[in-house]
C-alpha positions as CSV (number, residue, x, y, z in Angstrom):
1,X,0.0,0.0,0.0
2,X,1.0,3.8,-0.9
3,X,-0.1,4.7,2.4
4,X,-0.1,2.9,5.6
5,X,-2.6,3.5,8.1
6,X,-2.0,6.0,11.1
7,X,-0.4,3.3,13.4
8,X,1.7,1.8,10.8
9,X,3.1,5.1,9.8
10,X,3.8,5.8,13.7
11,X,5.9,2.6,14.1
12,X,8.1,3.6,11.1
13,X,8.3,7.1,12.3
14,X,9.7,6.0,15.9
15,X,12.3,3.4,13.6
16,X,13.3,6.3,11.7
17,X,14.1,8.5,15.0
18,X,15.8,5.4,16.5
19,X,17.5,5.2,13.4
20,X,18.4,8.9,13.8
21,X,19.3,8.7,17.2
22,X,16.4,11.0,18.7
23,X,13.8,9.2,21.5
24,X,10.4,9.8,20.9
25,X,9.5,10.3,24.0
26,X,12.1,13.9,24.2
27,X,11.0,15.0,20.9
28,X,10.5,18.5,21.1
29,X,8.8,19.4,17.9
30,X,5.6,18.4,16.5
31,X,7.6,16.6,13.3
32,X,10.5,14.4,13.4
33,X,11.0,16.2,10.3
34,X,11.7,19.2,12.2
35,X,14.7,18.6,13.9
36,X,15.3,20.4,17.2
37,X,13.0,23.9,16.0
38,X,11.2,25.5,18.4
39,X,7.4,25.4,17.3
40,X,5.7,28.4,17.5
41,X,2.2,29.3,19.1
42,X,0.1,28.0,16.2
43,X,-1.2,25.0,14.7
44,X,-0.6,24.4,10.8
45,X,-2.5,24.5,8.4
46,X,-1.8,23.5,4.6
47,X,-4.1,23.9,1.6
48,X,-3.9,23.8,-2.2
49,X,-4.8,26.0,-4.7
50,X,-5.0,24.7,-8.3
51,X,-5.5,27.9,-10.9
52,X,-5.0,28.4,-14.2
53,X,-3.4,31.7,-15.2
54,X,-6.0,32.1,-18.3
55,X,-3.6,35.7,-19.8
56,X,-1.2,32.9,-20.7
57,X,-1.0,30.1,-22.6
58,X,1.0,27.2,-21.5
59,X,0.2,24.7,-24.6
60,X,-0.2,26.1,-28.0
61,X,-4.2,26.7,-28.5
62,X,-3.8,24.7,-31.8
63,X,-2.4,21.8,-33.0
64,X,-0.4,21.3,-36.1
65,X,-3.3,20.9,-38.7
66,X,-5.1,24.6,-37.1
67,X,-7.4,22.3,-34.9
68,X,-8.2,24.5,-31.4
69,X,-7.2,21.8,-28.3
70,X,-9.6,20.6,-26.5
71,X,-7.5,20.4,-23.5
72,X,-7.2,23.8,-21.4
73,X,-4.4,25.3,-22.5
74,X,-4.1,28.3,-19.7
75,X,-1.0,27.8,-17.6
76,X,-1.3,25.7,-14.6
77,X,-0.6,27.3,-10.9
78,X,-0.4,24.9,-8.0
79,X,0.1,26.8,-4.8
80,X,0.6,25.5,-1.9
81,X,0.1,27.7,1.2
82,X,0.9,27.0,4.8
83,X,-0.9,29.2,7.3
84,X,-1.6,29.5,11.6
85,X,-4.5,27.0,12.2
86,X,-6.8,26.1,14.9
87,X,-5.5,23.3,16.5
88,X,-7.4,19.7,15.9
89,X,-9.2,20.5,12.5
90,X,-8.3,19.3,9.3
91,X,-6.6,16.3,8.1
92,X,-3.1,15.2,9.4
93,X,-0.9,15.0,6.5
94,X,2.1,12.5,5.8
95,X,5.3,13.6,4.2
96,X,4.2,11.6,1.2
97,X,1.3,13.6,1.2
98,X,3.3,16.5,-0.3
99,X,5.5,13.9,-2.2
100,X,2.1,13.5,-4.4
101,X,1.5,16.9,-5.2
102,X,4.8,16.7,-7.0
103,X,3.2,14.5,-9.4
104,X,0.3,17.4,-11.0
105,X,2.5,20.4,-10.7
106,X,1.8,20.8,-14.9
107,X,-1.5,18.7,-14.6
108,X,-4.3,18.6,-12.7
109,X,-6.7,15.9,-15.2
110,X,-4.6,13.4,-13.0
111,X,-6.1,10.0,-11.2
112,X,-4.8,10.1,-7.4
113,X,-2.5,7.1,-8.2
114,X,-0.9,8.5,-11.3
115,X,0.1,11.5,-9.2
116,X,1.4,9.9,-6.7
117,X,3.6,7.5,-8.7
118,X,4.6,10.7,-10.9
119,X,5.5,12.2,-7.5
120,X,7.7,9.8,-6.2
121,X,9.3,9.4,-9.2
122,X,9.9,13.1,-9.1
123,X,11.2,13.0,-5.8
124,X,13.3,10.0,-5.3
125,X,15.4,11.7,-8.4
126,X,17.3,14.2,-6.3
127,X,20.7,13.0,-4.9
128,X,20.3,13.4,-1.4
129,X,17.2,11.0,-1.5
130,X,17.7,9.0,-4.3
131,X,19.9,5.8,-3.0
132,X,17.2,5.1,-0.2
133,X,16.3,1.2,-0.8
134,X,12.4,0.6,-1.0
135,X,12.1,0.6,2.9
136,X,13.6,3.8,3.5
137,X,11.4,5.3,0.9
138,X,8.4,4.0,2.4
139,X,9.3,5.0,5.8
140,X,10.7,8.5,4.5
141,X,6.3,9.1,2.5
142,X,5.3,7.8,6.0
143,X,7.0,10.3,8.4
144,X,3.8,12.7,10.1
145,X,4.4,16.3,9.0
146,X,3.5,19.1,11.5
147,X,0.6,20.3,9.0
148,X,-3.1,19.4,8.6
149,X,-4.7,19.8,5.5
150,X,-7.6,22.0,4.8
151,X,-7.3,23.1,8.4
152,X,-9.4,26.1,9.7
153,X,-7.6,29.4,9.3
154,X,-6.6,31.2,12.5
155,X,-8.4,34.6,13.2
156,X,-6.4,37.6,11.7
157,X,-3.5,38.7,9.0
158,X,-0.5,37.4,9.1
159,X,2.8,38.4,7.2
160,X,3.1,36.5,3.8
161,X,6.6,34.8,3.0
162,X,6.5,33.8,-0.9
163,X,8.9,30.7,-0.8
164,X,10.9,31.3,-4.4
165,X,10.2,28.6,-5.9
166,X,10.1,24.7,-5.8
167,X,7.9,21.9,-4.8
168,X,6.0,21.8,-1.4
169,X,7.8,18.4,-0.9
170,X,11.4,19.7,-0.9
171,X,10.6,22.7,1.8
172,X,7.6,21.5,3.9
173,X,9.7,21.4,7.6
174,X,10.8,24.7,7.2
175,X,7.4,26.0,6.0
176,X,5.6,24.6,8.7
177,X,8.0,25.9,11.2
178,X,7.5,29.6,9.8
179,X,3.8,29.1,10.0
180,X,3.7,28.2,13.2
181,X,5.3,31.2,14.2
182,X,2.3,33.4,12.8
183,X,3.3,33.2,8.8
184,X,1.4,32.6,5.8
185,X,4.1,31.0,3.6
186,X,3.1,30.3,-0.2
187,X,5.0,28.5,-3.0
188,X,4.3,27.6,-6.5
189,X,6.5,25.1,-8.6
190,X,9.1,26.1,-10.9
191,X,7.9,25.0,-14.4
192,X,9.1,26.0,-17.8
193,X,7.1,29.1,-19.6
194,X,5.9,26.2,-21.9
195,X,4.9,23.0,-21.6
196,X,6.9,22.2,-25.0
197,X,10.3,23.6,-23.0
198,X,11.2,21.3,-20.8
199,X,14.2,23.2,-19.9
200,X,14.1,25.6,-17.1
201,X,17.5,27.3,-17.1
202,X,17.8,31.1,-16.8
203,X,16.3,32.4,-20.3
204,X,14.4,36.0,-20.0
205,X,11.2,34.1,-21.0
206,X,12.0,31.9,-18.1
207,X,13.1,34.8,-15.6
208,X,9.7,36.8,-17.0
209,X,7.5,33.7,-16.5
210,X,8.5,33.6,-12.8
211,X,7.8,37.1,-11.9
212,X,4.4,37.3,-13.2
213,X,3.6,33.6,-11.1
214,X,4.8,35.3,-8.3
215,X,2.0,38.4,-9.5
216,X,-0.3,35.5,-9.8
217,X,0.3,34.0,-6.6
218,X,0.4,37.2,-4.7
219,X,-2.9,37.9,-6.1
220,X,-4.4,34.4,-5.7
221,X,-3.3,34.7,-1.6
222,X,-5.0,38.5,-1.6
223,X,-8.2,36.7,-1.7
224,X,-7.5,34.9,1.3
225,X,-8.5,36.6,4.8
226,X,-5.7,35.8,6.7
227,X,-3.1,36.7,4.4
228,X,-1.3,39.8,4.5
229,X,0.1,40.8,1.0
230,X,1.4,44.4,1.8
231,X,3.6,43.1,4.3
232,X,5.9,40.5,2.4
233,X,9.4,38.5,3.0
234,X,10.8,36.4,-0.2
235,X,12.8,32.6,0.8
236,X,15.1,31.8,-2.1
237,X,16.8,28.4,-2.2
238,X,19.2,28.3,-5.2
239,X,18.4,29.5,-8.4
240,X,14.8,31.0,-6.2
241,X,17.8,33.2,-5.0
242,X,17.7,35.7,-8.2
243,X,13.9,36.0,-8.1
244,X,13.7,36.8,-4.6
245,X,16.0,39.6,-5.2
246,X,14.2,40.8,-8.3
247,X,10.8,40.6,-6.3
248,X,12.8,43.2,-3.8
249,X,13.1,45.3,-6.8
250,X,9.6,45.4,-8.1
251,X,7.9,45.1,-5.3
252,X,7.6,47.9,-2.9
253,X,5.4,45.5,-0.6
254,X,8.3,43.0,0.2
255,X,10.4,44.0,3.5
256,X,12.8,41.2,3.7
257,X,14.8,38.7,1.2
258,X,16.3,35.6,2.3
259,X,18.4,33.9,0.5
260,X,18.9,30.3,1.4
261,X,22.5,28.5,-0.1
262,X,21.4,30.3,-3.6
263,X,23.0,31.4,-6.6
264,X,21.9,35.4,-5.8
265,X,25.8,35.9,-6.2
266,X,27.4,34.1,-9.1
267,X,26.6,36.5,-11.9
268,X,23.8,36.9,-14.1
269,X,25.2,33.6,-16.2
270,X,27.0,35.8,-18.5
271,X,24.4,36.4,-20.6
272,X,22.8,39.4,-19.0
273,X,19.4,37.8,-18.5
274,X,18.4,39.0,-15.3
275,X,19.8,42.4,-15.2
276,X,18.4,43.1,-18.7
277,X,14.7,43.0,-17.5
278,X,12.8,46.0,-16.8
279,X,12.3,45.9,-13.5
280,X,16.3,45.2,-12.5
281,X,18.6,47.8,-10.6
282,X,20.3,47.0,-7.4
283,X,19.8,50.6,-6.1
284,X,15.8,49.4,-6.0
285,X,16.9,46.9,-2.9
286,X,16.2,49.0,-0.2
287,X,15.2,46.0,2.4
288,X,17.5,44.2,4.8
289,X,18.9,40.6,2.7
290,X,19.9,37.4,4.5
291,X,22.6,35.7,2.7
292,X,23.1,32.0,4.2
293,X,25.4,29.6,1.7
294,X,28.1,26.9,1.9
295,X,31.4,27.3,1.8
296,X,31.8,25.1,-1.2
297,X,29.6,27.7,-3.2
298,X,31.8,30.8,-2.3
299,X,34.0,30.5,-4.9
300,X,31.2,30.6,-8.0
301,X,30.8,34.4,-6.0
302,X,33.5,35.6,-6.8
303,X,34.0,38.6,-8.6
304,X,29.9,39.5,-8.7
305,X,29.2,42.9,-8.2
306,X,25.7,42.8,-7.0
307,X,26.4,42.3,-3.7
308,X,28.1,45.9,-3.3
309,X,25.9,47.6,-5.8
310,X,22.8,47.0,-3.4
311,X,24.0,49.8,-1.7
312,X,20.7,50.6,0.0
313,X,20.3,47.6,1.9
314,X,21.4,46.3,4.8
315,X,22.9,43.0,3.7
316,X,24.1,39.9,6.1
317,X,26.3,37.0,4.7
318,X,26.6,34.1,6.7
319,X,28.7,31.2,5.4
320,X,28.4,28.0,6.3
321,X,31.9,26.0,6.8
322,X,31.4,21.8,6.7
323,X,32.3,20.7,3.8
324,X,30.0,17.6,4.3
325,X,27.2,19.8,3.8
326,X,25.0,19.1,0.5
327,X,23.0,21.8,-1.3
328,X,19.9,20.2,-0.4
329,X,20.7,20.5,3.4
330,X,18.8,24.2,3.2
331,X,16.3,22.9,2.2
332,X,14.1,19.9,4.7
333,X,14.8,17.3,2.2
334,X,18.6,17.0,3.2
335,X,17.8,16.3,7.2
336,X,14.6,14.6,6.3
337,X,17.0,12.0,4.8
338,X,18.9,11.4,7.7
339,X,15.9,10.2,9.7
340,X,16.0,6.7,7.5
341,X,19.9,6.2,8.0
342,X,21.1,8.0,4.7
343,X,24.1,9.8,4.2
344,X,25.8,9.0,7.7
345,X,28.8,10.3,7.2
346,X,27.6,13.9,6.8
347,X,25.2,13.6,9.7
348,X,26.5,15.9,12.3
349,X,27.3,18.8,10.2
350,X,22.8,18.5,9.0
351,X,21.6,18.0,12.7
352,X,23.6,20.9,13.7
353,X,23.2,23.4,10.1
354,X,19.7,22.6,9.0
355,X,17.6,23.8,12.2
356,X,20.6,26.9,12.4
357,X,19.5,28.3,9.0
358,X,15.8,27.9,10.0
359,X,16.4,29.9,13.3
360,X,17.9,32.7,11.6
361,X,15.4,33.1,8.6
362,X,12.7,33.2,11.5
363,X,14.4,35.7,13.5
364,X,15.3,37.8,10.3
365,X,11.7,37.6,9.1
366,X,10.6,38.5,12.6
367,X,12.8,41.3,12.6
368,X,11.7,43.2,9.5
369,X,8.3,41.9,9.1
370,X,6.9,41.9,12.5
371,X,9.2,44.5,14.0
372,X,10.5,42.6,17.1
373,X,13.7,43.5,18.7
374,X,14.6,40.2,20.2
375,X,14.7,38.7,17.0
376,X,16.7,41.8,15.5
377,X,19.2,41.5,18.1
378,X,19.6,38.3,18.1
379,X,20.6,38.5,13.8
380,X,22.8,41.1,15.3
381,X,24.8,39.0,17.5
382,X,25.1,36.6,15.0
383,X,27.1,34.1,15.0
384,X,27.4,33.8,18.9
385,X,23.7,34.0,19.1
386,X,22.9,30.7,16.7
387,X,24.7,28.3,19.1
388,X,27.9,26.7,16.8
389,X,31.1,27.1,16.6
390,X,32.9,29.9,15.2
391,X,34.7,27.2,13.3
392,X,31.5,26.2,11.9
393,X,30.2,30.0,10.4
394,X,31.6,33.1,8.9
395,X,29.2,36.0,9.3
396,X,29.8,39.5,7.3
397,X,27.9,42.4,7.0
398,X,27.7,46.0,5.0
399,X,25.4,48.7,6.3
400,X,23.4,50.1,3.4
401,X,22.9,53.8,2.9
402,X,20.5,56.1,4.6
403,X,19.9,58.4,1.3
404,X,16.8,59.0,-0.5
405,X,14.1,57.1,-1.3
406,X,12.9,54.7,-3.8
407,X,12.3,56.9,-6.9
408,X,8.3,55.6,-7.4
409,X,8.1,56.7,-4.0
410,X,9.9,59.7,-4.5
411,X,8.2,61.1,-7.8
412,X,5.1,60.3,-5.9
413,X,5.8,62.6,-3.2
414,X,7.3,65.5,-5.4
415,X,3.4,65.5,-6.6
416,X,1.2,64.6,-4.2
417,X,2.6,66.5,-1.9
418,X,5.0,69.0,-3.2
419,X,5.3,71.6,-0.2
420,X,6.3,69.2,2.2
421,X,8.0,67.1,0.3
422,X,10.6,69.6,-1.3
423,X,12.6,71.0,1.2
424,X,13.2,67.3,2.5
425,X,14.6,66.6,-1.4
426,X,17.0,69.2,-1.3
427,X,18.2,68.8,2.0
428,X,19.0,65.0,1.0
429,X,20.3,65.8,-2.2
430,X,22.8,68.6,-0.5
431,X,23.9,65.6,2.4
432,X,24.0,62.8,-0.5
433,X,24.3,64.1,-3.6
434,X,21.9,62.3,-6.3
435,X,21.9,59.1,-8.6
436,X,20.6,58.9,-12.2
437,X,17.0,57.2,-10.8
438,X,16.8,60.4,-8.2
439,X,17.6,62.5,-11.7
440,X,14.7,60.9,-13.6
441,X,12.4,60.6,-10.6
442,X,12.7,64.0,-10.2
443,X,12.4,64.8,-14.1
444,X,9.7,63.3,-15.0
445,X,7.4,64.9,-11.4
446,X,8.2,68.2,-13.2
447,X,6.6,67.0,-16.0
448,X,3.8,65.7,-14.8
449,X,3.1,68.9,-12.6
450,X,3.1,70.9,-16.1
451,X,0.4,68.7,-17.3
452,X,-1.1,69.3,-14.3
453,X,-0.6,73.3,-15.1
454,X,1.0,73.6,-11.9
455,X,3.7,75.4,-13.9
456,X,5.3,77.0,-11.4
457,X,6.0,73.6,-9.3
458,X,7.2,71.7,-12.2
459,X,10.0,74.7,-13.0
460,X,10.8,74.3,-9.3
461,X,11.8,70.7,-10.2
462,X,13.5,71.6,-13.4
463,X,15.9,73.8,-11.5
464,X,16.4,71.5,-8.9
465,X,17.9,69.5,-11.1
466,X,19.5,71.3,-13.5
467,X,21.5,72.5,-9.3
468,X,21.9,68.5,-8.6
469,X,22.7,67.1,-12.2
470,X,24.5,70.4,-13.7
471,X,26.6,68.1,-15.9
472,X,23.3,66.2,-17.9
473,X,22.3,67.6,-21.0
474,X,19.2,65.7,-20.5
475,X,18.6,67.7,-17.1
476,X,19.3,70.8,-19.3
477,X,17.1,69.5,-22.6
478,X,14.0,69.8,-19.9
479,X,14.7,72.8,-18.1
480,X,14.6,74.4,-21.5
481,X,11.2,72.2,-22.1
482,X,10.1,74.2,-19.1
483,X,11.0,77.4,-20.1
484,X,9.5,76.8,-23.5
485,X,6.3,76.1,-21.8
486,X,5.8,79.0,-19.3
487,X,6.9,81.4,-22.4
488,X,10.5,82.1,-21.5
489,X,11.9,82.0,-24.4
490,X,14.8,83.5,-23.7
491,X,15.4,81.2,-21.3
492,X,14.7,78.3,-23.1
493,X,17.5,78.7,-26.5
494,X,19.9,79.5,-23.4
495,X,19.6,76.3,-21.8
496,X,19.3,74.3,-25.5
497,X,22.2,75.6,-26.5
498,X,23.5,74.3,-22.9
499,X,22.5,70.8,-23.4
500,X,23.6,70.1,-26.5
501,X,27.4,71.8,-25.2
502,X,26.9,69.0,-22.7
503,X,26.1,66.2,-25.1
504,X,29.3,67.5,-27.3
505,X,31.5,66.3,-24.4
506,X,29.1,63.2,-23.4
507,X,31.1,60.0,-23.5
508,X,28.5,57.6,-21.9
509,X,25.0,58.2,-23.0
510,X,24.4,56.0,-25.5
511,X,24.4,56.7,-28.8
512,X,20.2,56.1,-29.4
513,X,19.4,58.6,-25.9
514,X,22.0,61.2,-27.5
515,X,20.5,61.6,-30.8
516,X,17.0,62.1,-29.5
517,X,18.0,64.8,-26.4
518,X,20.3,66.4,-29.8
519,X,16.9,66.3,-31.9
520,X,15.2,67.5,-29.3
521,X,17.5,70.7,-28.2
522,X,17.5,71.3,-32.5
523,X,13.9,71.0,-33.3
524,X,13.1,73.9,-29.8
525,X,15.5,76.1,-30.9
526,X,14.3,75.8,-35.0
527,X,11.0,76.9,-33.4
528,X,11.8,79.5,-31.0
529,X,14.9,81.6,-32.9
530,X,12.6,83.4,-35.4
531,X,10.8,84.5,-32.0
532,X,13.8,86.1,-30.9
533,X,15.0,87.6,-34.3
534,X,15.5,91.6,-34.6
535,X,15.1,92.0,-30.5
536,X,17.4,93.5,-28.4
């Protein structure tokens, strides 16, 4: 049988902590599966979601004759979302349980058997799991979980975590251990853009199909009452790493990004796919980050910029030291495997790193999410405060700059509320001089005041950064669009002519933005000399 009955399934989860060397009797958690974690005040809850996304098309709406499919061809969403429950409703759930839902992450037409044969198959394939002999694997789908399915939902909101990305399965300890510490913690699977590409390495398509799940997913978890979903941290375990960061730069609503033995620091891949999306610009990171990864991985960081150029975060790197540690050790699926005697040699190093990771994303999410000092000390005295060795982690940190704000936030400001919101600009422009998001920010508020025919702001603006930016002949190209506007003429040749003196000397715009701000500059003063002719 698939799955044993409840005393069956506790008999193999007492062999498994004998196995581990753990009594039942002095476990301290509501899972084996949890190692030593301290459970917080909640119960768990766990519930799927199956949507389909219908704005995009994940098979081709017709075959190769022009016949429409009959099948639905909107792309599939599973999300699987952990939550604080009441305690004593819903279903217990079995690790295989989660094991299953591997098995319909791309289809949902599935018979309960086929998707939890496809499951297994699934996840039996990754290393750390995958030389477990037939009784080990049975006891491994047996092992009780700390969540119960379709539980009822705790009164209130509760900080979302968006887990980035993966399978349920591979995460489910440290899920449920967030959870019940008052989290709602979400995840959807990492699938291709199509269902025709099976591969899922780093292509823009790829990068662009994850971002909008995660718009998906936030959206699908705004409908649920308990979820907050203005007040978000992002998890990312390995390549999740990069989309966790790029959430932090799109997403004014997340406050925290954890990154969990990722590959957030080895480059964009040398191909530029990441950093050539819209939405990417490390000077957008303005949360705290979390970086937890082996020591065997710091040398693929080598040599990244990214980590310095998120100058506007407050940024923690903690490195893990034991080389016996596995990449899959961040995530539960490394310790869950040495509960049925696998991997032996390297057991010491898991019991000791895999509950020391979870402790300190709970304590950073605490920290920025919920606000409590504890918890933000207790990242601060890291590593004393985590319990190892100093042999066994590195900690670093940078401070990140105390400058101006996010430029949405900024242009919004400049005109929503100008009055108050001006002499704070320039007095943090004169302490930290500007950047060229500040310049546009602050360039494009003018001209939306003018639209506004709030002339008088908008040349306010104009001149503020034609002061702050004196060397942009783009700066200049607008001050004189200004001018223009409110009748200056004068005015307005004078600081054309300016503009295009700066982009005679102008080494690094590129060639495309210098032609138009030179067209531009031209064309005004074409149309504004023969206004000026025989005066003076």
């Amino acid at each position: 049988m698939r799955h044993r009955t409840a005393l069956a399934a506790h008999a193999l989860v007492a062999a498994a902590l004998a196995l581990a060397g753990v009594r039942a009797s002095a476990a301290a958690t509501p899972s084996p599966l949890w190692a030593d974690l301290e459970p917080g005040s909640h119960a768990v809850g766990f519930q799927v979601i199956e949507r389909r996304d219908p704005s995009r098309p994940y098979r081709y709406p017709f075959d190769l004759d022009g016949r429409p499919r009959t099948v639905d061809t909107a792309r599939p969403l599973q999300i699987g979302v952990w939550y604080p429950a009441t305690a004593g409703t819903g279903t217990p759930m079995l690790l295989g349980d989660y094991v299953t839902l591997m098995g319909s992450e791309q289809d949902f037409t599935l018979a309960p058997a086929e998707r939890a044969r496809r499951g297994e198959a699934a996840y039996f394939a990754f290393e750390v799991v995958r030389p477990a002999t037939a009784e080990q694997r049975q006891r491994l789908l047996a092992l009780p979980t700390a969540a119960r399915r379709d539980a009822t939902a705790t009164a209130g909101k509760f900080p979302v975590v968006v887990w980035s990305l993966g399978s349920p399965a591979v995460y489910q300890a440290s899920a449920e251990h967030l959870a019940s510490h008052g989290y709602v913690v979400a995840i959807v699977p990492r699938i291709p853009p199509y269902v025709s590409l099976a591969d899922t390495s780093p292509t823009r398509p790829d990068f662009d199909a994850k971002s909008r799940d995660f718009d998906f997913l936030l959206a699908e978890l705004a409908r649920l009452p308990f979820a907050d979903v203005t007040n978000v941290g992002v998890t990312g375990f390995s390549a999740g790493g990069r989309w966790a960061i790029a959430e932090a730069m799109r997403n004014p609503n997340v406050h925290a990004v954890v990154s969990q033995d990722s590959v957030l620091l080895f480059g964009d891949d040398g191909a530029g796919q990441l950093a050539g999306m819209p939405w990417y610009d490390p000077d957008r990171v303005r949360v705290p980050v979390l970086h937890m990864i082996r020591r065997d991985w710091v040398p693929r960081e080598e040599g990244d910029q990214l980590w310095a150029a998120m100058r506007n975060a407050d940024r923690t790197r903690v490195v893990f030291e034991p080389k016996a540690l596995d990449h899959l050790d961040f995530a539960s699926m490394g310790y869950a495997s040495t509960l049925v005697g696998l991997r032996p040699e390297a057991k010491d190093a898991i019991v000791k790193a895999f509950p020391a990771w979870q402790r300190a994303t709970l304590w950073f999410l605490d920290a920025h999410l919920k606000g409590d000092a504890t918890a933000r000390a207790q990242i601060a005295a890291l590593p004393s405060s985590i319990g190892l060795p100093a042999s066994f982690i590195k900690v670093e940190r940078l401070a990140g700059a105390k400058g101006l704000p996010d430029e949405s936030q900024l242009a919004e400001a400049l005109v929503e509320d100008f009055a108050g919101a001006l002499p704070r600009v320039r007095a943090l422009l004169a302490k930290t001089g500007g950047s060229p998001a500040v310049e546009r920010a602050i360039n494009l508020s003018a001209y939306q005041l003018l639209a506004l025919r709030r002339a008088a702001d908008a040349m306010s603006l104009f001149q503020l950064n034609s002061e702050t930016f004196a060397d942009s002949a783009n700066v200049w190209d607008s001050l004189a669009d200004g001018y223009e506007a409110t009748g200056a003429t004068e005015q307005a040749l004078a600081a054309s002519r300016k503009a295009l003196d700066l982009l005679a000397r102008d080494t690094t715009t590129p060639q495309a933005r210098r032609d138009l701000i030179r067209q531009s500059a031209e064309q005004r003063m074409a149309r504004l000399q023969p206004q000026t002719a025989g005066k003076g």
